[in-house]
C-alpha positions in Angstrom: 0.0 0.0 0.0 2.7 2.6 1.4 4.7 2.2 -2.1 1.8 2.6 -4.1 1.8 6.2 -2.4 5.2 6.6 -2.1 7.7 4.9 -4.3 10.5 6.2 -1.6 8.9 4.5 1.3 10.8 1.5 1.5 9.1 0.1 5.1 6.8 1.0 7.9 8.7 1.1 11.1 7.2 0.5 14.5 9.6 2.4 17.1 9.0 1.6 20.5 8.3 4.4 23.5 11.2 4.4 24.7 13.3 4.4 21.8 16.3 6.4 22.7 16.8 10.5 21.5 13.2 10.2 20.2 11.1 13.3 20.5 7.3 12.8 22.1 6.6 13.8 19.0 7.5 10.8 17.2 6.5 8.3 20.0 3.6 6.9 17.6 4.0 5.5 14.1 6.8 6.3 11.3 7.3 5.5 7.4 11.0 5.5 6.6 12.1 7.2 3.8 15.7 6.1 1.7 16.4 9.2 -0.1 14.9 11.8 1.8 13.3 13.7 -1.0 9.1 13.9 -0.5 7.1 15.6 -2.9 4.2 18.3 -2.3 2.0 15.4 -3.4 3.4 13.2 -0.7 2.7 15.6 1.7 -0.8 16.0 0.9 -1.5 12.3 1.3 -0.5 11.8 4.3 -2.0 15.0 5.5 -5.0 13.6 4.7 -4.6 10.3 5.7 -3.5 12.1 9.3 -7.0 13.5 9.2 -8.7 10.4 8.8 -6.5 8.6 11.6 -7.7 11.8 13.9 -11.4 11.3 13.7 -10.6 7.7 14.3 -8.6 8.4 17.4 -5.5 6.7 15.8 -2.3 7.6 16.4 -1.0 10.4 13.7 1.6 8.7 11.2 5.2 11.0 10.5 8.0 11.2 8.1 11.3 10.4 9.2 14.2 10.1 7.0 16.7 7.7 7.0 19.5 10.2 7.5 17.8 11.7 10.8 16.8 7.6 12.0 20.8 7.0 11.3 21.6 10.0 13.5 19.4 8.3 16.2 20.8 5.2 16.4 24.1 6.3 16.3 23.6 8.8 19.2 21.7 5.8 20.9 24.4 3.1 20.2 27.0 4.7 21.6 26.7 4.6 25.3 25.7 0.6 24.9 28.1 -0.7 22.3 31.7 -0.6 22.1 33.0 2.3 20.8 36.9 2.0 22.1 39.6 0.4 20.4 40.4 -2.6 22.8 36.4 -2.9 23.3 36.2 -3.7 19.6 39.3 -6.1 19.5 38.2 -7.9 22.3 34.9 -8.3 21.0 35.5 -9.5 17.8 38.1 -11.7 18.7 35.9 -13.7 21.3 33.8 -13.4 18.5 36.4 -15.4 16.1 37.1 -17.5 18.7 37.6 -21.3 18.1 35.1 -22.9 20.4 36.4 -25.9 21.1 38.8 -24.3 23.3 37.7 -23.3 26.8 36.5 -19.7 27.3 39.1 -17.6 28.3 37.1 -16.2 31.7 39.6 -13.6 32.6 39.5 -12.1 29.2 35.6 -12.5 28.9 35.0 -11.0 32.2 37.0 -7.7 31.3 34.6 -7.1 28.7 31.7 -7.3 29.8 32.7 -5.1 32.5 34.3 -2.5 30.6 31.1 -1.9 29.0 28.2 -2.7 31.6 30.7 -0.9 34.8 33.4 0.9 32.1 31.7 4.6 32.4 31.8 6.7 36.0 29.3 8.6 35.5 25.8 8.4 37.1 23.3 6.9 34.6 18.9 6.9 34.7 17.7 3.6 35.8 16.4 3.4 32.1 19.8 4.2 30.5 21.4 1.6 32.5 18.6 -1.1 31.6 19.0 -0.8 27.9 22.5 -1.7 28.5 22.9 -4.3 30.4 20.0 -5.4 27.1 22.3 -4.2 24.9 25.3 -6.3 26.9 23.1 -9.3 26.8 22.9 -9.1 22.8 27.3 -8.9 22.7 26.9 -11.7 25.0 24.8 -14.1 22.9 27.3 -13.2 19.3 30.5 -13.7 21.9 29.3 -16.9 22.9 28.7 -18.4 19.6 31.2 -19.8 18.3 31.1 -22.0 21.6 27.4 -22.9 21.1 28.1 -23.8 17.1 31.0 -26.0 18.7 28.2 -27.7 21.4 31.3 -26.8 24.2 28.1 -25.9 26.7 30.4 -25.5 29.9 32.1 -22.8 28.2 28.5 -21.5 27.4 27.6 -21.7 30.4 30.5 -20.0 32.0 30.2 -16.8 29.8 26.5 -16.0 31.1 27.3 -16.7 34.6 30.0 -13.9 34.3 27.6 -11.4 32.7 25.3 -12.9 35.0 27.9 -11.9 37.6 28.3 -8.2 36.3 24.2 -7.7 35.9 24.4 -8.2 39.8 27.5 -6.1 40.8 25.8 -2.8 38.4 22.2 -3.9 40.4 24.8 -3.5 43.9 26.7 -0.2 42.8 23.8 1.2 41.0 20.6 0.1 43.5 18.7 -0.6 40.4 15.1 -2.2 40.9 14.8 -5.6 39.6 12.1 -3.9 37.0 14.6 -2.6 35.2 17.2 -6.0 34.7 15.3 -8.7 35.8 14.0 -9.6 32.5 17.5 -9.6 31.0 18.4 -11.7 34.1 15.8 -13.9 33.3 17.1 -14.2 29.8 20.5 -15.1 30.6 19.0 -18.3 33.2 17.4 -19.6 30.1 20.1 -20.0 28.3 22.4 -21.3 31.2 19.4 -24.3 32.1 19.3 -25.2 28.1 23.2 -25.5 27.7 23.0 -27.3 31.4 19.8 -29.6 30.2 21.1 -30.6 27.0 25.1 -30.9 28.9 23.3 -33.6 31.1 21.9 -35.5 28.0 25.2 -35.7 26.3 26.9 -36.5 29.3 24.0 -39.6 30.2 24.2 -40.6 26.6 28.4 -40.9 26.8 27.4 -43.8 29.5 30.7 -43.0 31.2 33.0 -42.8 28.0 34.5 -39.0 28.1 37.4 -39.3 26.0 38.0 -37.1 23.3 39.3 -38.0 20.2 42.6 -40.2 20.3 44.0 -41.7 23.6 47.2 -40.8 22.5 46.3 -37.2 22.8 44.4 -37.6 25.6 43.8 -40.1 28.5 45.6 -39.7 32.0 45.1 -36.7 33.7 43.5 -34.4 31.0 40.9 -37.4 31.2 40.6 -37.3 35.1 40.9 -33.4 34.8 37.7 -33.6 32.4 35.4 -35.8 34.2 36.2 -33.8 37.1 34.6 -30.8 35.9 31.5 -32.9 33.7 31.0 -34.3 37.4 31.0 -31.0 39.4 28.9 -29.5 36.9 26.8 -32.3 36.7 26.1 -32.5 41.0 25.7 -28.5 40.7 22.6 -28.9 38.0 20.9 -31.2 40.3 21.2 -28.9 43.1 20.1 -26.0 41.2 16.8 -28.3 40.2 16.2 -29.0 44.0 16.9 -25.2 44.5 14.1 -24.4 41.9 11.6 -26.9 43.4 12.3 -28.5 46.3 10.4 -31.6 45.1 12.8 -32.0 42.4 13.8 -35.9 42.6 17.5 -36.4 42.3 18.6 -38.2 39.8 20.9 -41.0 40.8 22.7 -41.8 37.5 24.5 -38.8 38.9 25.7 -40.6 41.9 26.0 -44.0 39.9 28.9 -41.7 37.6 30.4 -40.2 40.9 31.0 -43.6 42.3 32.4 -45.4 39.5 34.7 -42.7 38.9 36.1 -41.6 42.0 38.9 -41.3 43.3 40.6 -43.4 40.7 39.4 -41.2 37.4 39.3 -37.6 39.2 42.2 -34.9 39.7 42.6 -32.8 42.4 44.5 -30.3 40.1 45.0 -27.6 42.2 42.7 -26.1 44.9 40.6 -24.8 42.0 39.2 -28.3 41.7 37.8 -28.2 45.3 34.6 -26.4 44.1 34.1 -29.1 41.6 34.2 -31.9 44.6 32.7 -30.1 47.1 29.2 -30.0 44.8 29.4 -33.5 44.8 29.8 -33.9 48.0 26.5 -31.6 48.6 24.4 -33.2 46.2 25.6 -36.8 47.3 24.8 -35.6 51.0 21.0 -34.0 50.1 21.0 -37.6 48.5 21.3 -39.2 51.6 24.8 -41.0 50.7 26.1 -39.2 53.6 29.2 -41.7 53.1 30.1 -40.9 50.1 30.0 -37.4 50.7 32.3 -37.5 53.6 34.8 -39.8 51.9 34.9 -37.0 49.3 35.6 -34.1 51.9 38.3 -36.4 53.6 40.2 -37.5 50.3 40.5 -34.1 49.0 41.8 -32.1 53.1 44.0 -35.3 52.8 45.3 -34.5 49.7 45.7 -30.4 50.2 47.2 -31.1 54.1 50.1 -33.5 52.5 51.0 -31.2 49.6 50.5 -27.7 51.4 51.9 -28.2 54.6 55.1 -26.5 55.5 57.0 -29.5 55.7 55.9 -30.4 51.8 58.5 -30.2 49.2 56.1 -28.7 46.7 51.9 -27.1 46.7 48.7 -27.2 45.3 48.4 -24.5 42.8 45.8 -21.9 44.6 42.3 -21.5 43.2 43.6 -18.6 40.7 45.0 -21.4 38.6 42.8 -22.7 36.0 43.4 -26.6 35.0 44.7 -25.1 31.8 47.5 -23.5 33.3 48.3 -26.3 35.9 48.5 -29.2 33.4 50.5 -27.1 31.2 52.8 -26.8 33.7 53.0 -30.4 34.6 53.4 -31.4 31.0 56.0 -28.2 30.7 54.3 -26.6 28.0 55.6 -23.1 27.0 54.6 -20.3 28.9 53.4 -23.1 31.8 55.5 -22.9 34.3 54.1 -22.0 38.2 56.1 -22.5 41.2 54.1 -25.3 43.4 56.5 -24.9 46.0 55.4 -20.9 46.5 51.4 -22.1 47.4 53.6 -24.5 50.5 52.0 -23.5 54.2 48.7 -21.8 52.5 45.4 -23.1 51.4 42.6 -20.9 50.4 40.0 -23.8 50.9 41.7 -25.5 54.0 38.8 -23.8 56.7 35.5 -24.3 53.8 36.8 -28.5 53.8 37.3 -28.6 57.7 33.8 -26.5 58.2 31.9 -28.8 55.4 33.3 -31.8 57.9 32.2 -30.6 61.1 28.8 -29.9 59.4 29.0 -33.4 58.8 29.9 -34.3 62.3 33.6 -35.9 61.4 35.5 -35.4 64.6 37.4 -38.7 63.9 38.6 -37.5 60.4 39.9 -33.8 62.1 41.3 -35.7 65.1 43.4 -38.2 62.3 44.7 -34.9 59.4 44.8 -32.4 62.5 49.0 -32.5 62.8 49.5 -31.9 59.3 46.4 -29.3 59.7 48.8 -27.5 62.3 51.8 -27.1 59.7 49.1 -24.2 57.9 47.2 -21.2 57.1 43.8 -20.8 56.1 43.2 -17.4 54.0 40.0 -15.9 52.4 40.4 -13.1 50.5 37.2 -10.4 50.8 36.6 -8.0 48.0 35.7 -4.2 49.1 33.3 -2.9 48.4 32.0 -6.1 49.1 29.8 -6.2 45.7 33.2 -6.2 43.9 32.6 -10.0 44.7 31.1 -10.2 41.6 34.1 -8.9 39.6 36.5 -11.7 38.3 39.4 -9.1 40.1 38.8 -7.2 42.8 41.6 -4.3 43.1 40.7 -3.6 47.0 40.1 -6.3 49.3 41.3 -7.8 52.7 43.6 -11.0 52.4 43.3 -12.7 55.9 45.4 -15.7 56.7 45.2 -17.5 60.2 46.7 -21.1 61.8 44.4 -23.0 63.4 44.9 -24.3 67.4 46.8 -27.1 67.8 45.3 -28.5 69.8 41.9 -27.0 68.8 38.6 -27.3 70.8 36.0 -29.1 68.8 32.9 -27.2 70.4 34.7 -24.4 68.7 35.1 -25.4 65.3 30.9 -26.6 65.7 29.9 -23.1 66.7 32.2 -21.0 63.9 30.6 -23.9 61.1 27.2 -23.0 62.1 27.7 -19.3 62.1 25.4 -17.3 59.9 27.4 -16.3 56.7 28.7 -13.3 56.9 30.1 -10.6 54.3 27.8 -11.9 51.4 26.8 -9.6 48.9 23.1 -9.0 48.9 21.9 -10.2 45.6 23.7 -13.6 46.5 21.4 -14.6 49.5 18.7 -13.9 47.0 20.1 -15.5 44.2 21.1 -18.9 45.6 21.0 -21.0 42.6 23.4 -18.4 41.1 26.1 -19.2 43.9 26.3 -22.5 42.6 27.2 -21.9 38.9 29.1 -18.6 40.4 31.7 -20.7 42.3 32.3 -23.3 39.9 32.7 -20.6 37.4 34.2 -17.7 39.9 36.8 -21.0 41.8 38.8 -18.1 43.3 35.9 -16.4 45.3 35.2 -19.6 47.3 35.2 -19.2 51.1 33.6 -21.0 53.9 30.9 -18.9 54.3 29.4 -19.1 50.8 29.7 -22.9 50.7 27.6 -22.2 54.1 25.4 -20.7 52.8 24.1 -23.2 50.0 24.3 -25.9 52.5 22.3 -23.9 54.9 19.5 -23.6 51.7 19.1 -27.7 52.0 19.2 -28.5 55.8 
């Protein structure tokens, strides 16, 4: 119809109300037009057609070019995409990424919060929830090559960081959840199809999770691998039971846990305790209580022998991805880490001991307490404390502390069952988030967030 009046009306465009840098005046109904050039007779039509819409209480149609829509979007665009040099490398090199590869997190993190937390300046409520929509549309073309490549942890990974950075802008900003929580919503969907269908493939492999050749794989990039599909795996059913807490757990879950450990895990650095310490919580809201504990005791064994001050070499400390640990074991270049620095230290050392007591293990304590003695605990809190969130926090407290020898066990029972403390507020809301965050986020783990899921299922 609109050609027949107009052979430079190339489409009707619908433009929402609030469509950014449009005038009230234009907050109705628009006819683009390519070349710009409208004739009297033009005019007259619509004029008239404007009349008709009046008497019919319809909204009045008007002219806009493409050269002043151009000048819109442009003006629009630019606080929401990137617009500096590094943003627009970064972005289209995650973009060309090979997705077979897992997702560089660091890298990944640093972009989304250069544009979601990049600018200083105050922003309205509105502003600030068309970007983290526009953020949300980056992330979904960043993460493609990784969905074309089916690689759903690193899927996965990717929204829980901008998942991550939606809640650190809600912290700094106090934004209503009106104004993010669809996008929030958005990004879950996409996390529980990647974890759904990660689940099927994973049930479907029937235990088998080589890749490719054994002679290019096996050993301990094997164990390494069916360490993560099983942490990932125990952290899905505890997200279902989080959801609805008549969610059956399914047991082919603990079926895979017990045929494959110890013997086919890695305990590759203390990054890996995250992944053993949701199967220890999903085995215990199972009711394999036994199972659980032997999990909690082999891996405090493990860190106690290596990290103790009479250890010749450490456990690589949860800022160490698997990556870079088994390139350093296999000397790879650009690989090497000095074990012997993390010697004396453990970052997860008080979250295993207070995930015992919980369980009421005096006897194991009593049996690793000497080696126990020979360290230091540390957490590190972020501050603010909503810079939690952030895969680096610049400011933070780094607290490390020995534990009595000998220690009083009515002590350790009453600092387990502490309320958690120094959490950031969208976290006690978002509890099903704290269990992809850690997992994703291994270097943020501290006793009293593990406390705080298992608190949600007892």
């Amino acid at each position: 119809m609109w050609r027949q009046i107009c052979p430079e009306i190339t489409e009707l465009v619908e433009l929402p109300i609030d469509y950014p840098s449009i005038s009230s005046s234009r907050r109705h109904r628009a006819i683009l037009v390519t070349n710009g050039k409208i004739t009297d007779d033009v005019r007259t039509k619509i004029t008239t057609l404007n009349r008709g819409y009046k008497r019919r209480k319809l909204p009045k149609l008007e002219l806009i070019t493409g050269k002043e829509l151009l000048q819109d979007f442009v003006r629009a665009q630019g606080s929401f995409l990137p617009n500096e040099p590094k943003e627009i490398q970064d972005f289209l090199e995650l973009y060309s990424s090979d997705g077979r590869i897992n997702i560089q997190k660091e890298r990944f993190a640093n972009f989304i919060k250069g544009i979601l937390l990049g600018a200083e300046q105050k922003s309205k409520n509105t502003t600030l929830s068309r970007k983290i929509a526009s953020t949300l549309l980056l992330t979904k073309y960043a993460l493609y090559p990784y969905e074309r490549s089916n690689n759903y942890i690193s899927v996965i990974k990717g929204w829980v960081i901008f998942c991550s950075y939606i809640l650190a802008l809600v912290e700094k900003a106090i934004l209503p959840e009106r104004y993010w929580k669809s996008s929030y919503q958005l990004c879950w969907y996409e996390i529980e199809g990647c974890l759904k269908k990660f689940k099927e493939e994973v049930i479907q492999r029937n235990n088998r999770f080589l890749e490719g050749d054994i002679t290019g794989d096996g050993g301990l990039i094997y164990k390494t691998r069916t360490t993560i599909i099983l942490g990932w795996l125990s952290a899905y059913e505890l997200l279902q039971k989080c959801k609805d807490s008549c969610h059956i757990l399914d047991r082919r879950i603990y079926e895979l846990i017990k045929y494959n450990f110890p013997h086919n895990m890695f305990l590759w650095g203390e990054s890996a305790s995250v992944h053993f310490i949701m199967m220890a919580l999903f085995l215990s809201l199972l009711a394999e209580k036994g199972m659980a504990v032997k999990i909690y005791e082999e891996i405090l064994s493990h860190i106690v022998t290596n990290n103790n001050l009479k250890s010749d070499t450490g456990l690589a400390d949860p800022y160490y991805s698997p990556d870079q640990v088994l390139g350093a074991l296999f000397q790879l270049p650009d690989g090497e880490i000095d074990f012997r620095s993390f010697v004396g230290t453990s970052y997860t050392l008080k979250t295993l001991i207070d995930c015992l007591v919980r369980e009421g293990q005096r006897d194991i304590l009593e049996k690793l307490w000497y080696r126990i003695s020979y360290m230091q605990y540390c957490e590190y809190t972020p501050e603010p404390i909503w810079h939690t969130y952030f895969w680096k926090s610049e400011k933070g407290i780094e607290f490390q502390k020995a534990f009595d020898s000998p220690q009083s066990w009515g002590q350790l029972k009453k600092k387990a069952f502490l309320e958690p403390r120094n959490i950031p507020t969208r976290i006690n809301k978002h509890k099903k988030f704290l269990l992809l965050f850690l997992l994703t986020f291994p270097h943020r783990v501290k006793s009293d967030l593990v406390k705080l899921i298992d608190h949600n299922f007892h």
